[in-house]
C-alpha positions in Angstrom: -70.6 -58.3 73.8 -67.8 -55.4 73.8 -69.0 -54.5 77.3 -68.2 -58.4 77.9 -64.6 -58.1 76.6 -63.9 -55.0 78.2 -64.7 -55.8 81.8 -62.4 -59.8 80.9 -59.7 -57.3 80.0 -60.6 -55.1 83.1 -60.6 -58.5 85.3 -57.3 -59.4 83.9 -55.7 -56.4 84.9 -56.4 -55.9 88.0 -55.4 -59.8 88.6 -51.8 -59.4 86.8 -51.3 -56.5 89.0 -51.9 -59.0 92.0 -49.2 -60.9 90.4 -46.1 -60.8 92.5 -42.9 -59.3 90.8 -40.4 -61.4 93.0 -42.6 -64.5 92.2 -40.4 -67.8 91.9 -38.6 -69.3 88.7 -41.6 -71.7 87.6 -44.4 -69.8 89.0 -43.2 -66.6 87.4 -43.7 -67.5 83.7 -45.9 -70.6 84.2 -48.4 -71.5 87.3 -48.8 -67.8 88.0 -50.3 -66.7 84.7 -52.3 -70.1 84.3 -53.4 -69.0 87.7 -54.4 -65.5 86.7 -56.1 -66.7 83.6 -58.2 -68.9 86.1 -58.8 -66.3 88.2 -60.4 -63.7 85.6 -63.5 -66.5 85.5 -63.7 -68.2 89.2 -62.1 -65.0 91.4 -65.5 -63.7 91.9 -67.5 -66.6 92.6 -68.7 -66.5 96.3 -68.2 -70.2 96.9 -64.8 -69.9 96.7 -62.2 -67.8 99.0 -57.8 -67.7 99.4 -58.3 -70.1 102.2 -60.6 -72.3 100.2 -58.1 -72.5 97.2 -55.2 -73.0 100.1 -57.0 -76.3 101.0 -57.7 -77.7 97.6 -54.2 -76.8 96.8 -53.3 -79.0 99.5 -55.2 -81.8 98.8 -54.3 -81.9 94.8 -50.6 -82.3 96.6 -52.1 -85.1 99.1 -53.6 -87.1 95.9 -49.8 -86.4 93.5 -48.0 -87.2 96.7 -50.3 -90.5 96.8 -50.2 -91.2 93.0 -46.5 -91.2 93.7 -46.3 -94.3 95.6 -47.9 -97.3 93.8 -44.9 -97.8 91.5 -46.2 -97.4 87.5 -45.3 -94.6 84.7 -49.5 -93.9 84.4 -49.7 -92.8 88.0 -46.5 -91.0 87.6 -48.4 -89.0 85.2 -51.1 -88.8 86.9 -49.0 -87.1 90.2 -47.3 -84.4 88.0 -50.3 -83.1 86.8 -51.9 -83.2 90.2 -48.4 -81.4 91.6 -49.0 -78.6 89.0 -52.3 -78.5 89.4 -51.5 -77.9 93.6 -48.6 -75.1 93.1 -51.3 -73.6 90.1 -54.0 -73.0 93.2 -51.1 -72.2 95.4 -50.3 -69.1 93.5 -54.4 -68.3 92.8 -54.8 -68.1 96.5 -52.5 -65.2 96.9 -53.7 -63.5 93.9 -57.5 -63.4 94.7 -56.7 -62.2 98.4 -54.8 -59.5 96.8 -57.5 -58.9 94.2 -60.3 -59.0 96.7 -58.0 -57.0 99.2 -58.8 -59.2 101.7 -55.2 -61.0 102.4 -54.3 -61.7 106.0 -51.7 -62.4 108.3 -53.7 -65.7 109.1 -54.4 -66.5 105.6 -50.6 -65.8 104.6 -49.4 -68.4 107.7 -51.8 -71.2 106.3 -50.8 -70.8 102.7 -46.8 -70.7 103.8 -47.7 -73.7 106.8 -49.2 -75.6 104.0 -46.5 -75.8 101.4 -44.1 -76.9 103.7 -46.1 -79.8 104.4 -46.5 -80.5 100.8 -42.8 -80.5 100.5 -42.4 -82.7 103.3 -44.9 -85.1 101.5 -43.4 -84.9 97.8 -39.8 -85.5 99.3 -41.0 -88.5 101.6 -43.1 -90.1 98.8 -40.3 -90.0 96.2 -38.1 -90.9 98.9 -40.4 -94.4 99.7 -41.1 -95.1 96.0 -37.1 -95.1 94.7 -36.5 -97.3 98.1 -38.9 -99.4 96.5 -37.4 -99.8 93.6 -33.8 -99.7 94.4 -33.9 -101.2 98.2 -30.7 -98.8 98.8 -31.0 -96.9 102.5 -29.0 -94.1 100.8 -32.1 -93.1 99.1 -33.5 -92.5 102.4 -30.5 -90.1 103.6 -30.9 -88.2 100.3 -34.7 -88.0 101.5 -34.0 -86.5 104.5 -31.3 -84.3 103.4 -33.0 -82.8 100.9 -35.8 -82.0 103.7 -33.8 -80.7 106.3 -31.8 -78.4 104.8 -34.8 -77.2 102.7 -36.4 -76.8 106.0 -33.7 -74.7 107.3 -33.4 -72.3 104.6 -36.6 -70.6 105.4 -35.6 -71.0 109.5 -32.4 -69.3 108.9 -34.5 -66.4 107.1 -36.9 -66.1 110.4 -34.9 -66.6 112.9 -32.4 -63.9 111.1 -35.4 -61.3 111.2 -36.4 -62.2 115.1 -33.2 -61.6 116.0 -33.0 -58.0 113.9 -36.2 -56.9 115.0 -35.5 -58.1 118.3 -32.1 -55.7 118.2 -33.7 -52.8 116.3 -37.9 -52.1 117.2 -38.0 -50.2 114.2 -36.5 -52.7 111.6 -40.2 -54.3 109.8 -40.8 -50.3 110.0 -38.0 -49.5 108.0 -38.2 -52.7 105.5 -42.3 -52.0 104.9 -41.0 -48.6 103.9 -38.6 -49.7 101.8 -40.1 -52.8 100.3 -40.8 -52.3 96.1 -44.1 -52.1 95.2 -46.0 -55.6 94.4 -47.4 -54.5 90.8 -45.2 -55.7 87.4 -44.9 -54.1 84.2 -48.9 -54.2 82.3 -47.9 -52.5 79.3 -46.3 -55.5 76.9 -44.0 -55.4 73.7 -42.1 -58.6 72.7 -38.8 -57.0 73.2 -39.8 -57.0 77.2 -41.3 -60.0 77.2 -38.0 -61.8 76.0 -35.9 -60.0 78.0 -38.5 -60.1 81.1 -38.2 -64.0 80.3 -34.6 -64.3 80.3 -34.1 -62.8 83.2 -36.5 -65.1 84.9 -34.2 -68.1 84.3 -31.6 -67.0 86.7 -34.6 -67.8 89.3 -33.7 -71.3 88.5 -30.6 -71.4 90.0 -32.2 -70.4 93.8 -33.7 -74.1 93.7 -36.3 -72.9 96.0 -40.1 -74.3 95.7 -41.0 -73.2 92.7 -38.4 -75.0 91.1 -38.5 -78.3 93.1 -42.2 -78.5 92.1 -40.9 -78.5 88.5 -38.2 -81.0 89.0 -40.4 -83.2 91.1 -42.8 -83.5 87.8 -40.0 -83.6 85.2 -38.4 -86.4 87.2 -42.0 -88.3 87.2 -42.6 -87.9 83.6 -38.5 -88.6 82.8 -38.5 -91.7 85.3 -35.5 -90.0 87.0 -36.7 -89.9 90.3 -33.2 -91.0 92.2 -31.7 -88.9 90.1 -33.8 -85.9 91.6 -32.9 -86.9 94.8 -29.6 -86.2 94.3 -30.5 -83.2 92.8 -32.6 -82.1 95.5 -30.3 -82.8 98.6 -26.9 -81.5 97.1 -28.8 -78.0 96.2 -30.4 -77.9 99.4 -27.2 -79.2 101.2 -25.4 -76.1 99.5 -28.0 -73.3 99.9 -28.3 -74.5 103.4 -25.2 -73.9 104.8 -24.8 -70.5 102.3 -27.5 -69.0 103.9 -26.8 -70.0 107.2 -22.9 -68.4 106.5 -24.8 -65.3 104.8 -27.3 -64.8 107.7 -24.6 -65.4 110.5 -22.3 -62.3 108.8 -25.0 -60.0 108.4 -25.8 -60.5 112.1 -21.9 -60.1 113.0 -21.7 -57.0 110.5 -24.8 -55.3 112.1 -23.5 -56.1 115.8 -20.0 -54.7 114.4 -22.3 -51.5 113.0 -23.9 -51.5 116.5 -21.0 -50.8 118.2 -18.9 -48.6 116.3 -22.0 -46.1 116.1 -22.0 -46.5 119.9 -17.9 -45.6 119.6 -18.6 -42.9 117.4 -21.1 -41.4 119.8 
């Protein structure tokens, strides 16, 4: 039996390690542990692999996206558990690959590929279901608002590394070198769990996915769900065209760096 307990707290260790520091407000504190604490009893079964927990992730979303549409506060239910249950694989599939030490670039572009679908799915279902109820177009544009600019966010952040590594061959070279380290603090006290935890609520404030998967459920258990589409297209609206502005001076500055280095020499 203490041999037992000793190689659960072994497992568990070597699984929080996996867990990623710069994780997102609501997986951070929430879906990432519950995933971890899954993980010390199904991350060695065979059966199972990152890719395989990336598709039942995906589906889970498929069935809350579906539960979403017949109109009725049970299903409603029903979808926010299946949503949690979807971002709760979502973050297992990235610890067992790192845990396994099998995580690859393939793997990585179907996890990433996936959840943009999902997004697309949550935001169109909600979208449908408070037309529904409301029969107001606007609901729509808030829909596609929220989607597009969501959408953009991440393009901004790709097309803003193309075009630096395009400039500079060197530049993932210099960022892998410089990158911190993706193991956390495993030594635990309750002071720096508190503080750990209140520094984790600024994530909030990002409104990236981890935090639109929360909303998304709250707003299905709360019966708010025009209200969240508000929500969602006025914070994507905003972080939008912020990192679009942010991305498009960093450019300029390096340019601006470029040639005044060239001056200088």
């Amino acid at each position: 039996m203490t041999n037992s307990k000793s190689y659960d707290k072994s497992k568990f260790h070597r699984l929080w390690i996996t867990k990623n520091k710069d994780d997102e407000w609501w997986s951070s504190f929430v879906t990432a542990p519950i995933g971890i604490l899954l993980n010390v009893i199904v991350v060695d079964w065979s059966i199972l692999n990152p890719n395989r927990l990336t598709t039942l992730s995906f589906v889970a979303a498929l069935f809350g996206a579906a539960f979403i549409l017949p109109f009725s506060y049970q299903n409603f239910v029903t979808a926010a558990i299946l949503i949690q249950l979807s971002h709760i694989l979502d973050c297992m599939d990235g610890q067992m690959a790192r845990y396994r030490g099998n995580s690859s670039p393939a793997g990585s572009f179907y996890d990433k590929i996936s959840d943009f679908i999902k997004i697309f799915i949550f935001f169109t279902a909600i979208s449908f279901t408070v037309f529904e109820e409301t029969n107001n177009i606007m609901v729509v544009f808030l829909g596609f608002t929220a989607t597009f600019f969501f959408t953009l966010r991440s393009y901004i952040k790709y097309l803003t590394l193309s075009i630096l590594a395009e400039k500079d061959s060197e530049y993932f070279k210099n960022v892998s070198n410089t990158k911190a380290e993706l193991s956390v603090e495993t030594t635990f006290s309750l002071k720096k769990i508190l503080l750990w935890f209140l520094k984790e609520q600024l994530k909030f404030f990002k409104f990236d996915e981890g935090v639109i998967v929360f909303l998304i459920s709250a707003a299905l258990l709360l019966h708010e769900l025009h209200l969240l589409l508000w929500i969602l297209a006025i914070s994507q609206l905003y972080y939008g065209i912020m990192k679009a502005l942010q991305r498009g001076f960093q450019i300029q500055k390096s340019k601006y760096q470029e040639i005044s280095h060239n001056f200088k020499k």
